[in-house]
MIDOSE-1310 file (N, C-alpha, C; in nm, 2 decimals, decimal comma, always signed):
residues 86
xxxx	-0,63/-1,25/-2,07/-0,67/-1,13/-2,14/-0,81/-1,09/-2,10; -0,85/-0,95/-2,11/-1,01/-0,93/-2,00/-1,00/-0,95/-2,11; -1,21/-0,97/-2,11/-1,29/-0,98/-2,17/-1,38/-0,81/-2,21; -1,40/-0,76/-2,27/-1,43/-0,61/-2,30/-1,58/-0,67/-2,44
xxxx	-1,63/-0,58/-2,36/-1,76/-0,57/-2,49/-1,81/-0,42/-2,40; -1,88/-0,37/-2,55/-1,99/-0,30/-2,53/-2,11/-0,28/-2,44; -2,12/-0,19/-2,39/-2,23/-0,19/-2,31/-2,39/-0,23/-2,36; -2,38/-0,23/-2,48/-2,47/-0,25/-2,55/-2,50/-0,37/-2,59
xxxx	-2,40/-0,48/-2,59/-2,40/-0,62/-2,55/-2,50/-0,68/-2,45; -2,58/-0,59/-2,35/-2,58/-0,62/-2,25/-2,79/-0,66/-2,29; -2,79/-0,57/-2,43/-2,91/-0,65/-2,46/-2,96/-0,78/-2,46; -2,81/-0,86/-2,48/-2,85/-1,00/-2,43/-2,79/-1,08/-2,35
xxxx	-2,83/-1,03/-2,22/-2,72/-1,01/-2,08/-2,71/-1,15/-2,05; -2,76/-1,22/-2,09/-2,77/-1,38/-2,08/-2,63/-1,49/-2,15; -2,61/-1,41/-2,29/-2,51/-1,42/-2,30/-2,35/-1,39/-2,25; -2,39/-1,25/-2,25/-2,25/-1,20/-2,16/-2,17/-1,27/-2,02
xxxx	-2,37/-1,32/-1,96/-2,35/-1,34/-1,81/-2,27/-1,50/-1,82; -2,28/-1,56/-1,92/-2,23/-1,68/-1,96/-2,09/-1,72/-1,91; -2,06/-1,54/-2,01/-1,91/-1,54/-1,99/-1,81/-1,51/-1,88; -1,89/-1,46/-1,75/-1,78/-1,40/-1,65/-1,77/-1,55/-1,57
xxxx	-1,65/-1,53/-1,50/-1,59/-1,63/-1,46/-1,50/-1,55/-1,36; -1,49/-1,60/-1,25/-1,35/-1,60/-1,14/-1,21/-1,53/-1,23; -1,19/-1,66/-1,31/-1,06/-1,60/-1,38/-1,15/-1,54/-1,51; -1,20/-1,52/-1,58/-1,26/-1,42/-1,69/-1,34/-1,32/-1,64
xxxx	-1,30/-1,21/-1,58/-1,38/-1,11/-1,58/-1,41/-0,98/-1,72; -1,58/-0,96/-1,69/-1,61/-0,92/-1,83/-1,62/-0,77/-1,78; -1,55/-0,68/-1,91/-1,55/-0,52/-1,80/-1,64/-0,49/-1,94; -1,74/-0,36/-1,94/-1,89/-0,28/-2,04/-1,77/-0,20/-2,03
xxxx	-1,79/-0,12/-2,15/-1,74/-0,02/-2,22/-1,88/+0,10/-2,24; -1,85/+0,21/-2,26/-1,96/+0,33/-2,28/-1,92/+0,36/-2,33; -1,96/+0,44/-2,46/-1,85/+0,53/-2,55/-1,73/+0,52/-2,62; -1,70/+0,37/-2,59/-1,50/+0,34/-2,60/-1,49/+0,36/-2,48
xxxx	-1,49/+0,38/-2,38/-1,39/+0,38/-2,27/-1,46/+0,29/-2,12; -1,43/+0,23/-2,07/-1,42/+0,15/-2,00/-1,50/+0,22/-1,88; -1,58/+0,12/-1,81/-1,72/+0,18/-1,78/-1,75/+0,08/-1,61; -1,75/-0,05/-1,64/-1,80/-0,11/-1,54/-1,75/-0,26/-1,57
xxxx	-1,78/-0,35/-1,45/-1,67/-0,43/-1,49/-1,79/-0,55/-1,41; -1,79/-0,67/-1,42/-1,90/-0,73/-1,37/-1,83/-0,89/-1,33; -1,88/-0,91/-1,18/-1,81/-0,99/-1,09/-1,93/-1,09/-1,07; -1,85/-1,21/-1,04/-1,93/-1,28/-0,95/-1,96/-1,31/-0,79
xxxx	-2,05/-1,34/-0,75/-2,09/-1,34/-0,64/-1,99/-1,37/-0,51; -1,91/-1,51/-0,51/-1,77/-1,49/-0,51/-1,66/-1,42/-0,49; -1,67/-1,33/-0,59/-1,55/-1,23/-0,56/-1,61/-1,10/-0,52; -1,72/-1,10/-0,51/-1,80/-0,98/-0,41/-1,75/-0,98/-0,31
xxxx	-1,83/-1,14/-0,26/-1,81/-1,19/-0,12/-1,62/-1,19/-0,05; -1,55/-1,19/-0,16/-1,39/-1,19/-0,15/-1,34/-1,03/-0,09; -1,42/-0,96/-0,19/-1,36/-0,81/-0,20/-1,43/-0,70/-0,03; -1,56/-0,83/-0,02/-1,59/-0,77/+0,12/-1,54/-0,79/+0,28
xxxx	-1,49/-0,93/+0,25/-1,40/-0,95/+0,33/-1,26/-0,86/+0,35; -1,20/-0,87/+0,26/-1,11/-0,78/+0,25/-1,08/-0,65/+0,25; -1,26/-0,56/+0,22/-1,27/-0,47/+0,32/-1,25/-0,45/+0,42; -1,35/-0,55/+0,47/-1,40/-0,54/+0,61/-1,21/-0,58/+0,69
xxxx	-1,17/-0,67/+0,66/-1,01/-0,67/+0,76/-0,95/-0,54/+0,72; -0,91/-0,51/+0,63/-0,87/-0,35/+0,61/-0,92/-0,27/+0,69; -1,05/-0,25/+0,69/-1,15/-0,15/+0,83/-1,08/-0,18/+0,94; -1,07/-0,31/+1,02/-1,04/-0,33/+1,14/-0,88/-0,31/+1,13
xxxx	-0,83/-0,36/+1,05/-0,68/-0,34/+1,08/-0,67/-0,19/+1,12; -0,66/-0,14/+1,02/-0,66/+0,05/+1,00/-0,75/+0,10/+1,16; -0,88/+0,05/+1,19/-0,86/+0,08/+1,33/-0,81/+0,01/+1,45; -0,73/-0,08/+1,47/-0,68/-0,15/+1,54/-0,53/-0,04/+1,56
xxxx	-0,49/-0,03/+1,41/-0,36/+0,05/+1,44/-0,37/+0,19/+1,52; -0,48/+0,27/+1,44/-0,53/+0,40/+1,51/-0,50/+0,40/+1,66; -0,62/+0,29/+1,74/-0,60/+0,25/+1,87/-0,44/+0,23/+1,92; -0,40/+0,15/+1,85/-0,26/+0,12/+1,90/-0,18/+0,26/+1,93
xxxx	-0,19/+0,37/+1,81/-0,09/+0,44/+1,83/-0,16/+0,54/+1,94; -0,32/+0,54/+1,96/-0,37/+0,64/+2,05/-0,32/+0,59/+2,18; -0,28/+0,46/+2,19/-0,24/+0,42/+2,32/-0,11/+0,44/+2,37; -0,04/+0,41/+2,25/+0,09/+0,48/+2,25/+0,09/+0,59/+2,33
xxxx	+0,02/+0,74/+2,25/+0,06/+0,87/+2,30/-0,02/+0,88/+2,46; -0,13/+0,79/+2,50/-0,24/+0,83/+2,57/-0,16/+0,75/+2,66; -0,12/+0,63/+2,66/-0,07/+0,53/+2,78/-0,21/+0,44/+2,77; -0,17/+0,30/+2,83/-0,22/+0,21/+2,78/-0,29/+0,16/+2,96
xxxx	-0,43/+0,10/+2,97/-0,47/+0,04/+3,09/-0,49/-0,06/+3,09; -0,49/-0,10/+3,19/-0,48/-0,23/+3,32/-0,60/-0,31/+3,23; -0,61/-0,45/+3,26/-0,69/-0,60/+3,24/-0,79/-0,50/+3,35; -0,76/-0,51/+3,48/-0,88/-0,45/+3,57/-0,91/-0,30/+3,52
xxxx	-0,86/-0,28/+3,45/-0,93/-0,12/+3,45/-1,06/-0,16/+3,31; -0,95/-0,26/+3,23/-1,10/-0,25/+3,11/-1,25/-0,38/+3,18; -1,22/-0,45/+3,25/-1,29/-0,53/+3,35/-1,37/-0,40/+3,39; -1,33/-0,30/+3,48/-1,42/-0,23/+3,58/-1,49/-0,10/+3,48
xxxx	-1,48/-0,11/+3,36/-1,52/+0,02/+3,25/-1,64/-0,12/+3,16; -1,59/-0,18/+3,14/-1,73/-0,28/+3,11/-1,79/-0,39/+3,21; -1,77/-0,34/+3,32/-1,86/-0,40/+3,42/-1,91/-0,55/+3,45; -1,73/-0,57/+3,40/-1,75/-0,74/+3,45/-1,78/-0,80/+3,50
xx	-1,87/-0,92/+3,51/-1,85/-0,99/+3,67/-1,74/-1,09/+3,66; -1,74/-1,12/+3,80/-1,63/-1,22/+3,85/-1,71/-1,30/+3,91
């Protein structure tokens, strides 16, 4: 069940901060209606990874299908466009 308090709660943010947890996330309220939601470091670090592969996938696929319509090149052709040595 979340945890919901007041934004106003947050005067004694020490307490609140007590309460978030991995599995207990605590979401502030403004006015009655749900406002901001407060994470740990953890699941920062979780949600940015999971950006970040989303980013690459989504352009991985782009690429795929540009190569599709464009036609796709040679081991030596990407060798001789980044200037490999051998």
């Amino acid at each position: 069940m979340p945890n919901i308090k007041p934004i106003s709660d947050l005067r004694n943010y020490t307490d609140v901060l007590k309460q978030v947890d991995v599995s207990k996330r605590v979401y502030l309220t403004r006015n009655g209606h749900g406002e901001y939601g407060i994470l740990t470091m953890e699941e920062i670090d979780e949600l940015d990874r999971y950006r970040a592969a989303y980013q690459l996938i989504t352009k991985l696929k782009k690429s795929e299908e540009r190569a599709n319509l464009e036609g796709w090149i040679s081991s030596e052709e990407v060798e001789k466009e980044l200037e490999v040595l051998k």
